[in-house]
C-alpha positions, 0 to 999 in steps of 0.5 A: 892686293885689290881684285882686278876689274874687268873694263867695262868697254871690253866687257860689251864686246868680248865673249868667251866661247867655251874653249876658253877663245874670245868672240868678237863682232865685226866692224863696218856693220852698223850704217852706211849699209847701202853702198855694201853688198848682200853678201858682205853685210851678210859676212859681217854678221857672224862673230870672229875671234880674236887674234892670237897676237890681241888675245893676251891683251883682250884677256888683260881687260877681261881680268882674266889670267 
């Protein structure tokens, strides 16, 4: 059986922390940055994680278990 590929796309936007979650960045941070408060942009920053209902998914194009 062949190896299974990581899928390059999933590759730029997903890491994985420590613990095994899956990191992701925001949306809504790249343009059309005036119209958005401080405090807005400033939330967008920081990374999230996964849901847990995306992670199996997220994991699957990973080629993670």
């Amino acid at each position: 059986m062949p190896k299974m590929k990581t899928n390059p796309g999933a590759k730029k936007r997903y890491s994985l922390t420590g613990s095994g979650k899956i990191k992701r960045k925001h949306a809504y941070k790249s343009h059309i940055l005036t119209k958005k408060s401080t405090k807005r942009k400033r939330n967008l920053t920081y990374f999230g994680q996964v849901s847990k209902v995306d992670e199996k998914s997220a994991k699957l194009l990973l080629a993670m278990k």
